[in-house]
Structure formats: structure tokens, C-alpha cells
Gaussian input, Z-matrix of N, CA and C with variables (Angstrom, degrees):
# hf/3-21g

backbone

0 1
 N
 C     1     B1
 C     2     B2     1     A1
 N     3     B3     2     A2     1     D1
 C     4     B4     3     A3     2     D2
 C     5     B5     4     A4     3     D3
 N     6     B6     5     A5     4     D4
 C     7     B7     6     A6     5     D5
 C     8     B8     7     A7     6     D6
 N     9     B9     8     A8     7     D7
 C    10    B10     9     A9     8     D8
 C    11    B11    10    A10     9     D9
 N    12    B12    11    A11    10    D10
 C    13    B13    12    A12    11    D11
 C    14    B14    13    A13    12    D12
 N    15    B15    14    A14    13    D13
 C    16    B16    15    A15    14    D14
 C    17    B17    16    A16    15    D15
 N    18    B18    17    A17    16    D16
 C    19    B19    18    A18    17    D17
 C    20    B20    19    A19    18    D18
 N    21    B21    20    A20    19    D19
 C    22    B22    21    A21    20    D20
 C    23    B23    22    A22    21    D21
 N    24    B24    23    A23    22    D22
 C    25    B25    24    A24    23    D23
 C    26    B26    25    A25    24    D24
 N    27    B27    26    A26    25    D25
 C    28    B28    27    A27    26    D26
 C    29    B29    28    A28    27    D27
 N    30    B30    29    A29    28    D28
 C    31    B31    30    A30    29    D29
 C    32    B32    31    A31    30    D30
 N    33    B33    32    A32    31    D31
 C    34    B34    33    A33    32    D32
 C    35    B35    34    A34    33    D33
 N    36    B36    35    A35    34    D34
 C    37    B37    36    A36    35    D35
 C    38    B38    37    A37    36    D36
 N    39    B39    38    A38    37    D37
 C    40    B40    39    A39    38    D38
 C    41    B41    40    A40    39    D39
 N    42    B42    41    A41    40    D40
 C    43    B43    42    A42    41    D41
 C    44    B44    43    A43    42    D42
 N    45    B45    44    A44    43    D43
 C    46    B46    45    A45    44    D44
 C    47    B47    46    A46    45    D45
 N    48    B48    47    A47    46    D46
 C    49    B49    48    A48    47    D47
 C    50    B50    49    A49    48    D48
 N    51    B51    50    A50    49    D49
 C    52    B52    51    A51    50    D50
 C    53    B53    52    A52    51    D51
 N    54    B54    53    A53    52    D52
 C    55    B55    54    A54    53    D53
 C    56    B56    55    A55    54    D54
 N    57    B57    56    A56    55    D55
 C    58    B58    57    A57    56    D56
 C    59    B59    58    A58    57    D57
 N    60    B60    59    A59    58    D58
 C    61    B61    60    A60    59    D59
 C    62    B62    61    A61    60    D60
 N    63    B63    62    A62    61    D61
 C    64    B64    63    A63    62    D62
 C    65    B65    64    A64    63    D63
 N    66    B66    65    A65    64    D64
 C    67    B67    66    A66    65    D65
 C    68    B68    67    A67    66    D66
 N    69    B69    68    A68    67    D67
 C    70    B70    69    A69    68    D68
 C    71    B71    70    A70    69    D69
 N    72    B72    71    A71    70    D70
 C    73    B73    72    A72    71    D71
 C    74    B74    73    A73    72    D72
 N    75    B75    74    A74    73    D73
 C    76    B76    75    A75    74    D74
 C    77    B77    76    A76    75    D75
 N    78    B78    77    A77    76    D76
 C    79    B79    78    A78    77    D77
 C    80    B80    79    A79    78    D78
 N    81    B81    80    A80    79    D79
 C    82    B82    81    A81    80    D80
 C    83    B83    82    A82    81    D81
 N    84    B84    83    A83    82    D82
 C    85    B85    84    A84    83    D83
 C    86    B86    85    A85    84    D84
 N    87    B87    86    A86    85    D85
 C    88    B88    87    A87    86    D86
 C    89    B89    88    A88    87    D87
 N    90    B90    89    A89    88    D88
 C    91    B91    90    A90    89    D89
 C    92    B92    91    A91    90    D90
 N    93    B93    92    A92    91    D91
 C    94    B94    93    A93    92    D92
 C    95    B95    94    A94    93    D93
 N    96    B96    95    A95    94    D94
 C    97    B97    96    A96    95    D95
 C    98    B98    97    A97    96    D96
 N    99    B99    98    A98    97    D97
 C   100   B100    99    A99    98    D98
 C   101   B101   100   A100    99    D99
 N   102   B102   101   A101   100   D100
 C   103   B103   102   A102   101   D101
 C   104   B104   103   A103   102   D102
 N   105   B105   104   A104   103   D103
 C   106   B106   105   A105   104   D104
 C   107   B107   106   A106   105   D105
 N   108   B108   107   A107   106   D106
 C   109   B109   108   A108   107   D107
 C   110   B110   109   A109   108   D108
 N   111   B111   110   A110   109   D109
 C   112   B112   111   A111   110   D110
 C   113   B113   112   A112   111   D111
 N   114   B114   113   A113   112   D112
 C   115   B115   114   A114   113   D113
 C   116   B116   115   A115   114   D114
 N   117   B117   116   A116   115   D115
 C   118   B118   117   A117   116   D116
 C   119   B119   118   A118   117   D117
 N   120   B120   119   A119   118   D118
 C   121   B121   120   A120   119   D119
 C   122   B122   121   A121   120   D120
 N   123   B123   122   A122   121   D121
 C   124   B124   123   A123   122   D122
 C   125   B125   124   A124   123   D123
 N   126   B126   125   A125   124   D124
 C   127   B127   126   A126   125   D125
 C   128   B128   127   A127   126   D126
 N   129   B129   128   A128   127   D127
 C   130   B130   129   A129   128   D128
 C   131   B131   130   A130   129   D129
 N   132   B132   131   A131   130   D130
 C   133   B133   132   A132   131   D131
 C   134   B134   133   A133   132   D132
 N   135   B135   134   A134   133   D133
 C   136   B136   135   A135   134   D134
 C   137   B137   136   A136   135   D135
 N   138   B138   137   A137   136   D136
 C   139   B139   138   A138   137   D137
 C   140   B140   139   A139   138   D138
 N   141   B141   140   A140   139   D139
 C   142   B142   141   A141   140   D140
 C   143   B143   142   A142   141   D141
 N   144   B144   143   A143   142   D142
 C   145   B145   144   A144   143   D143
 C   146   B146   145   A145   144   D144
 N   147   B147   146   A146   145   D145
 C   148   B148   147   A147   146   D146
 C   149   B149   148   A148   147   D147
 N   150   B150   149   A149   148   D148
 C   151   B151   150   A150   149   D149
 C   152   B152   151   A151   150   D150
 N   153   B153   152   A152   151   D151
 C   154   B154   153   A153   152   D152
 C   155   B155   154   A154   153   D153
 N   156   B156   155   A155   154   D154
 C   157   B157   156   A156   155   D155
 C   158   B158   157   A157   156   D156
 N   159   B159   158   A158   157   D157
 C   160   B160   159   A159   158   D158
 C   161   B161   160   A160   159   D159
 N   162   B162   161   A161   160   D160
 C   163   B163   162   A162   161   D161
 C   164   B164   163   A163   162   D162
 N   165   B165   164   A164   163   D163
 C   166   B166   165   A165   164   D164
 C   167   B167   166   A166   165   D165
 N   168   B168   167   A167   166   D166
 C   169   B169   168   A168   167   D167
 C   170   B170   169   A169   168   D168
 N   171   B171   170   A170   169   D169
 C   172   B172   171   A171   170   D170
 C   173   B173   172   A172   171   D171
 N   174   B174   173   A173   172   D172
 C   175   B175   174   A174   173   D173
 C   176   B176   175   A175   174   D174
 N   177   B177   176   A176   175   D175
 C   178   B178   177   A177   176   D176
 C   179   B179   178   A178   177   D177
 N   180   B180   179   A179   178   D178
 C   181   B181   180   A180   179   D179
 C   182   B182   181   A181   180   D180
 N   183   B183   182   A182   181   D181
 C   184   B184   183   A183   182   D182
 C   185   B185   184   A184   183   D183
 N   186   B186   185   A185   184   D184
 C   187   B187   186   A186   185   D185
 C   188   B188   187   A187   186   D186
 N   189   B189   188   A188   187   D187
 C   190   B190   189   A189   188   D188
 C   191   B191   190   A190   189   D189
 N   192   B192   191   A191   190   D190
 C   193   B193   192   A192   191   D191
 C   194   B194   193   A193   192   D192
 N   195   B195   194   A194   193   D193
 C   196   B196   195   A195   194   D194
 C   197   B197   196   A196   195   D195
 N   198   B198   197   A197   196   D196
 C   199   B199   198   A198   197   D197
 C   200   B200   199   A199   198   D198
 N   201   B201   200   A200   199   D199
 C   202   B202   201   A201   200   D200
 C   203   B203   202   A202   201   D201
 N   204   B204   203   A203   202   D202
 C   205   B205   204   A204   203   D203
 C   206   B206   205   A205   204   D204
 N   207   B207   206   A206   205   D205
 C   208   B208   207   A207   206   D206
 C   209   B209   208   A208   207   D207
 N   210   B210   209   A209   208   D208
 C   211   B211   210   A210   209   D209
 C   212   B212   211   A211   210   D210
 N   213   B213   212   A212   211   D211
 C   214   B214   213   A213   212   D212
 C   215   B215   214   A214   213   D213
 N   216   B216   215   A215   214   D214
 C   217   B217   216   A216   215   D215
 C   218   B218   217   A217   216   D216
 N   219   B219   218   A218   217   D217
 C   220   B220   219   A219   218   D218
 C   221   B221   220   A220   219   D219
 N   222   B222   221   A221   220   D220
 C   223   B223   222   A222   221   D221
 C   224   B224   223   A223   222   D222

   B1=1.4278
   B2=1.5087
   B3=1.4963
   B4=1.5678
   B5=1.5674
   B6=1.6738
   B7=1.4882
   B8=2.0221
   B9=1.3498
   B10=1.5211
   B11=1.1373
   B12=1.4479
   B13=1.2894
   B14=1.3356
   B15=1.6846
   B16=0.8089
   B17=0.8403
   B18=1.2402
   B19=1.6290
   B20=1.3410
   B21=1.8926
   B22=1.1551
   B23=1.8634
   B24=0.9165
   B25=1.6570
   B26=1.4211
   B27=2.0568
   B28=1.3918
   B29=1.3420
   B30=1.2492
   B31=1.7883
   B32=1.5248
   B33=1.3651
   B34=1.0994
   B35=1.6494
   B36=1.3649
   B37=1.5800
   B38=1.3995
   B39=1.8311
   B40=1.5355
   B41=0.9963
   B42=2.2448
   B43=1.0975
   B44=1.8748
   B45=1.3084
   B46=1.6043
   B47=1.5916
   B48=1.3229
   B49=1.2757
   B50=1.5221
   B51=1.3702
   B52=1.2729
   B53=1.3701
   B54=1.2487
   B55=1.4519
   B56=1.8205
   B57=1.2053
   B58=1.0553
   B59=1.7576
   B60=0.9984
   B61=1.9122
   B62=0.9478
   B63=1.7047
   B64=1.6928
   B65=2.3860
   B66=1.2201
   B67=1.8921
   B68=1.6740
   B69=1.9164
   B70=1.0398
   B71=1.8821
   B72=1.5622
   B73=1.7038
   B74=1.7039
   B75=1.0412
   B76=1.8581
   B77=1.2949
   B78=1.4980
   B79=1.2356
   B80=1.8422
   B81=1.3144
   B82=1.2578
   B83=1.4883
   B84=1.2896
   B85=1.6030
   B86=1.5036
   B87=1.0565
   B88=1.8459
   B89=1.6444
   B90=1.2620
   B91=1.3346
   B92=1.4607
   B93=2.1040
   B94=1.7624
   B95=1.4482
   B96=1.2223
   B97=1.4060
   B98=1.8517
   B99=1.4582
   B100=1.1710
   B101=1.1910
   B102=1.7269
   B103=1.6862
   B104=1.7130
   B105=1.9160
   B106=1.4770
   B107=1.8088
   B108=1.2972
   B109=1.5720
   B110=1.8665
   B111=1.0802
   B112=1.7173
   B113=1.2203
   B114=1.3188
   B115=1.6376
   B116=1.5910
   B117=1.3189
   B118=1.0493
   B119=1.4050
   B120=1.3043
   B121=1.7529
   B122=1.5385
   B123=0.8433
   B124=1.8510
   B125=1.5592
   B126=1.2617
   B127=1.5421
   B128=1.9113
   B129=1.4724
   B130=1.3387
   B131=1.7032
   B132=1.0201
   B133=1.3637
   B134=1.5458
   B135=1.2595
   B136=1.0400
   B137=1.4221
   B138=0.8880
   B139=1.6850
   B140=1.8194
   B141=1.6136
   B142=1.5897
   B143=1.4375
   B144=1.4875
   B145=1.3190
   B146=1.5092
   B147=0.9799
   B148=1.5018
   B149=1.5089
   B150=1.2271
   B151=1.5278
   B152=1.9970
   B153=1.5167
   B154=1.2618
   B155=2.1571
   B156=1.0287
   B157=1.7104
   B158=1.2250
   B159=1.6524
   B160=1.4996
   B161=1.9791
   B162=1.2029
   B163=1.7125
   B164=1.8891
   B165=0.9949
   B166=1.5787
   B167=1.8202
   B168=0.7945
   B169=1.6450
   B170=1.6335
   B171=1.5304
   B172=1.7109
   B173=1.3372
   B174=1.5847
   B175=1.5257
   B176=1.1286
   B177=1.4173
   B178=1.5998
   B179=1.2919
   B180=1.8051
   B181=1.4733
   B182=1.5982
   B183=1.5011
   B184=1.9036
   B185=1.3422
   B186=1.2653
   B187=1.6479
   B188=1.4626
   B189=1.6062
   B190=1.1296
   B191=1.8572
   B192=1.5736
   B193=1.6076
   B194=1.2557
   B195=1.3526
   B196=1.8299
   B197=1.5463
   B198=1.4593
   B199=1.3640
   B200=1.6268
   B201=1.2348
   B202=1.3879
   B203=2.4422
   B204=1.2653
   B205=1.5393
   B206=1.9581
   B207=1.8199
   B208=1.6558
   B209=1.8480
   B210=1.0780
   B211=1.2240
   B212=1.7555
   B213=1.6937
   B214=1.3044
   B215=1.8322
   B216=1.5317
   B217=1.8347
   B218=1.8727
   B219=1.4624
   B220=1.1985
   B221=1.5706
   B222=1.7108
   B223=1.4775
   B224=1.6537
   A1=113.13
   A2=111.02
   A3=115.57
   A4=124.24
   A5=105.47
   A6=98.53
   A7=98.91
   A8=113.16
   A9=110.50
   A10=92.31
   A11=148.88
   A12=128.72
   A13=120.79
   A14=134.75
   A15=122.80
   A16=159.82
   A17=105.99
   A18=117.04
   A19=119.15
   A20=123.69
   A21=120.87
   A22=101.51
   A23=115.29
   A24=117.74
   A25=118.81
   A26=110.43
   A27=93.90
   A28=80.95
   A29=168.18
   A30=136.23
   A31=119.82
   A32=125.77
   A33=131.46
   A34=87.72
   A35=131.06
   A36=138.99
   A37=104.83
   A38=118.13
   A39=107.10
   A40=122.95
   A41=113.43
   A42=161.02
   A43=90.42
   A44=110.81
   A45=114.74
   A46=111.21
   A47=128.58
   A48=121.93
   A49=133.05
   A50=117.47
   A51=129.47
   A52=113.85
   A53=128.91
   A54=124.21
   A55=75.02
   A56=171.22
   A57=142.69
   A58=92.73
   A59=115.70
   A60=118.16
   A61=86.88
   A62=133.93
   A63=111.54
   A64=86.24
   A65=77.16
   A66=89.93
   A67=80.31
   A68=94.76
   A69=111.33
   A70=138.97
   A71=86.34
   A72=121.43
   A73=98.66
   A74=109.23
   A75=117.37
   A76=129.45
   A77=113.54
   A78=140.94
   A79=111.29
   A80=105.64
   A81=123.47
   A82=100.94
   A83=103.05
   A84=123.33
   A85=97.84
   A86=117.76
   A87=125.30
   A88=78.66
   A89=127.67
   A90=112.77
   A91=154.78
   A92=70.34
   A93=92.45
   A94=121.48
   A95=93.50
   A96=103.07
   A97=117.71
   A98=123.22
   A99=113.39
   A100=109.14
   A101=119.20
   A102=110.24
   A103=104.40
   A104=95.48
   A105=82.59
   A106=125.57
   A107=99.44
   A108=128.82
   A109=91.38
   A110=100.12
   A111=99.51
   A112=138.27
   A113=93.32
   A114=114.66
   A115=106.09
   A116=140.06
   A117=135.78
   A118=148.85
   A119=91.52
   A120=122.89
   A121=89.49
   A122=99.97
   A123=97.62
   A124=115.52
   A125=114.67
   A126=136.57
   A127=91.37
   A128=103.72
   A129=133.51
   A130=103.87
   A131=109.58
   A132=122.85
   A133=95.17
   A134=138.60
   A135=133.15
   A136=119.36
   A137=112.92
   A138=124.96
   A139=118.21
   A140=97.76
   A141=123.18
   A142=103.93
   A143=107.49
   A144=132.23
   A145=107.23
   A146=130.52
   A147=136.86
   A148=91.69
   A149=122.95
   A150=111.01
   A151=86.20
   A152=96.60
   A153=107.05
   A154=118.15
   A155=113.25
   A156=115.35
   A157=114.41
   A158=108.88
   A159=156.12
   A160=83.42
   A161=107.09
   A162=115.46
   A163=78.15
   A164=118.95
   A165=113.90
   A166=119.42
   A167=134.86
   A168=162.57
   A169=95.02
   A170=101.20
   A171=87.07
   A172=143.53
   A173=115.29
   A174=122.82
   A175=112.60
   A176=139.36
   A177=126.12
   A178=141.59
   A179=100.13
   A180=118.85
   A181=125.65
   A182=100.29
   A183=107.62
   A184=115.51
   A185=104.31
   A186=109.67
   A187=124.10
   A188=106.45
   A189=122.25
   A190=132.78
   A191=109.05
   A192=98.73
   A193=110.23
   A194=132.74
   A195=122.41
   A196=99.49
   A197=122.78
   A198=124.67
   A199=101.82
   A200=114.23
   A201=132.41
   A202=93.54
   A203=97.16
   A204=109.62
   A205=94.10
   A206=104.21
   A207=89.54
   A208=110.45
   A209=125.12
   A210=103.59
   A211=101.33
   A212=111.85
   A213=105.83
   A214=89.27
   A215=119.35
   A216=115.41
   A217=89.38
   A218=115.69
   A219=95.86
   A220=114.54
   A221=106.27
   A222=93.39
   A223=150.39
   D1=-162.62
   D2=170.98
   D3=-38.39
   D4=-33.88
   D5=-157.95
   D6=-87.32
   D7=-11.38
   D8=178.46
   D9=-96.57
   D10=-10.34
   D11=159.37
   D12=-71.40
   D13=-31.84
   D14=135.74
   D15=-36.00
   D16=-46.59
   D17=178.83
   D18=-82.31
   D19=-12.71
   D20=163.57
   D21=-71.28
   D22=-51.66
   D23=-176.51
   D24=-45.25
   D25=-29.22
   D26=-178.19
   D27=-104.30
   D28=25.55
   D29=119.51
   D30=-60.02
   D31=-20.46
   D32=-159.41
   D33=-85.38
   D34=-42.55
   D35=-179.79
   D36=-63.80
   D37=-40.78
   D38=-176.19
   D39=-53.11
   D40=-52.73
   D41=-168.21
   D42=-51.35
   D43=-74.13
   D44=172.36
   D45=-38.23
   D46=-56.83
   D47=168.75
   D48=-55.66
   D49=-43.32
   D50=173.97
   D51=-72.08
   D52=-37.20
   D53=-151.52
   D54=-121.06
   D55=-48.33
   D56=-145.23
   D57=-120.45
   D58=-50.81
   D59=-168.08
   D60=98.51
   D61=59.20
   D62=161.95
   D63=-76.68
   D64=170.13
   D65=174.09
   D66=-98.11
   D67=158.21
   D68=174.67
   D69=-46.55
   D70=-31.96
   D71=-174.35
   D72=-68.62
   D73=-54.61
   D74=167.54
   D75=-51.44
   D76=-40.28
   D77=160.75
   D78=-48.40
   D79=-57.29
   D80=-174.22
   D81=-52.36
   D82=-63.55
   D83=-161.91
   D84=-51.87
   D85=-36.26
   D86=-160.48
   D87=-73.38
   D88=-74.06
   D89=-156.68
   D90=-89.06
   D91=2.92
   D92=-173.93
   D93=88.05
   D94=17.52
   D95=-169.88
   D96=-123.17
   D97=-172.98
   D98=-177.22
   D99=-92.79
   D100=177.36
   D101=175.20
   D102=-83.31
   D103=-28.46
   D104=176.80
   D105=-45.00
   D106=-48.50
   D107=-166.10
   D108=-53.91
   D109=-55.17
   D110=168.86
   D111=-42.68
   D112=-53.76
   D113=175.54
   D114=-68.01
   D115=-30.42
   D116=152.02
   D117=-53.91
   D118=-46.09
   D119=153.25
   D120=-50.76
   D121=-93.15
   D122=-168.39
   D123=-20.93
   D124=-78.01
   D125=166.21
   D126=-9.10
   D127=-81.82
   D128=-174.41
   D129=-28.23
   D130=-46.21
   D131=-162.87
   D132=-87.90
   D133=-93.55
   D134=141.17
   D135=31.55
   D136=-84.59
   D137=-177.27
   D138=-56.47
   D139=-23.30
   D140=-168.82
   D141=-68.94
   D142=-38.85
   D143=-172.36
   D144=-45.48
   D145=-23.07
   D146=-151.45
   D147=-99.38
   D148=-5.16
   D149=178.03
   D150=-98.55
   D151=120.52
   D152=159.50
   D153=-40.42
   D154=-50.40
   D155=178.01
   D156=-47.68
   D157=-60.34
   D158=-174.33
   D159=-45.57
   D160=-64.60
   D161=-141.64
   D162=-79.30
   D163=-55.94
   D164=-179.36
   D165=-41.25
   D166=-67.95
   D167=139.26
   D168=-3.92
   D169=-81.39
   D170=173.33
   D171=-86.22
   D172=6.50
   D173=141.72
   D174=-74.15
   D175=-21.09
   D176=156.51
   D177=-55.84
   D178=-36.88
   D179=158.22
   D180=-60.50
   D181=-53.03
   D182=166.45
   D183=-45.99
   D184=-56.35
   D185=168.31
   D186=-26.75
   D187=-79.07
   D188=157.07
   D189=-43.83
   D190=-36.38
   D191=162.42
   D192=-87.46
   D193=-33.67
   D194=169.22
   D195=-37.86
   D196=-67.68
   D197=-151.30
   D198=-54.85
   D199=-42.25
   D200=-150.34
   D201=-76.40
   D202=-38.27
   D203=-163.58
   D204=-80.85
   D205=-40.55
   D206=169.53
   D207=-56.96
   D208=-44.00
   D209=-148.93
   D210=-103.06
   D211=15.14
   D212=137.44
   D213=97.66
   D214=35.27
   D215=175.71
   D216=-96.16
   D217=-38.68
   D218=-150.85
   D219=-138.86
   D220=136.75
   D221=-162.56
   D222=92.18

């Protein structure tokens, strides 16, 4: 429902920050959204990290968009 649509949208905002350095304001712009709303997402995400599973799962994904951003698919 709503709340996994969310919650993919605020990793997808962290993921943009961490792995590219968009600034928050860029972030926003991409989604229509606020920087606050960003900065939370982030926070949100961030904090998630502390679940050992959680923190595994999304160093697999970074992995995978670093690899994907060197050889120039995305972004």
C-alpha cells in the first residue's frame, strides 16, 4: 500500500544523496517534493541503518547503483 510506496521514495531520495551528492533542493525538485521532506527521508533512512539486515540490503543496492553510475546507465 501507501506506506511501501513511501518508503521506497524516501530510500530512493537517500540513495540520490549518498551515491550521487544531489543537494537536498535537487532532490526536492526531482520529486515534487520539499527539502524538508528530503531531509527526513534521509534522516529516516539513515537511522534504518542500524538494523544489521536493513544496513546489508542497502549496501547491496549502493553497490549496485555506484557500479551501474561508473559505467555510465544512470544519471
Amino acid at each position: 500500500g501507501r506506506a511501501r510506496v513511501v518508503f521506497a521514495r524516501q530510500t530512493a531520495m537517500y540513495l540520490m544523496r549518498v551515491i550521487y551528492g544531489l543537494t537536498l533542493t535537487e532532490i526536492a525538485a526531482y520529486f515534487g517534493r520539499d527539502r524538508s521532506t528530503v531531509s527526513y527521508a534521509c534522516q529516516r533512512i539513515e537511522n534504518l541503518r542500524d538494523d544489521p539486515c536493513f544496513d546489508h540490503q542497502l549496501t547491496q543496492l549502493e553497490g549496485l547503483l555506484r557500479s551501474a553510475a561508473e559505467i555510465g546507465l544512470v544519471l
